[in-house]
N, C-alpha and C positions, 0 to 999 in steps of 0.2 A: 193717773195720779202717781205720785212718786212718795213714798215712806208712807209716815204714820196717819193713819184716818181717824177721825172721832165723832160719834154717829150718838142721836138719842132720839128716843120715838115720844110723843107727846100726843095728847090728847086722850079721848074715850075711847079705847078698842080692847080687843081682845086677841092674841096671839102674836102674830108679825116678828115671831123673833127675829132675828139677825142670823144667818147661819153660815161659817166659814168652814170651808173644806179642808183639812190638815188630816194628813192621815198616819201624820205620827201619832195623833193623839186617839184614836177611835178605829174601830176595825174601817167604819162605813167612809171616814174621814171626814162627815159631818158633825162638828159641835156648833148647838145653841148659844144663843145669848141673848138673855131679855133686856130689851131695851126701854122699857116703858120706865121716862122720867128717869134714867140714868144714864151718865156716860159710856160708851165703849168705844177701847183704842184696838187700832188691829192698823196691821199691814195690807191695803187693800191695791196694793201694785205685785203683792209678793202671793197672796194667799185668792182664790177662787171664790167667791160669795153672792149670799142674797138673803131675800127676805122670807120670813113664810108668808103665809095667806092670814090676812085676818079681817075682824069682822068690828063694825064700828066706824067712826072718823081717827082718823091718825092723821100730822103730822110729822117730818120728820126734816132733822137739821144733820147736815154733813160736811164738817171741816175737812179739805183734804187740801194739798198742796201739788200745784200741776210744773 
């Protein structure tokens, strides 16, 4: 994918954040981000990612541009 991505997790669950690797901003270079029923935008050509583990039914929707 190329630039900006926009991601949101939907349904019943528990956890599944989003997690991008930037290690400007954290010793570990892992920061969260909850995505349940909200948008997030990130650079997913530029920055390392994934999801956590979670528990429940999820959907999830992911605009990105190829």
């Amino acid at each position: 994918n190329v630039g900006i991505s926009y991601i949101v997790g939907l349904g019943d669950y528990t956890g599944g954040e989003l997690i991008i690797y930037d290690n400007a901003k954290t010793p570990t270079g892992a920061v969260r981000h909850n995505l349940k029923n909200k948008f997030h935008s990130f650079n997913g050509s530029q920055y390392l990612h994934e999801v956590a583990p979670f528990k429940g039914e999820r959907y999830t929707l992911v605009f990105f541009k190829i």
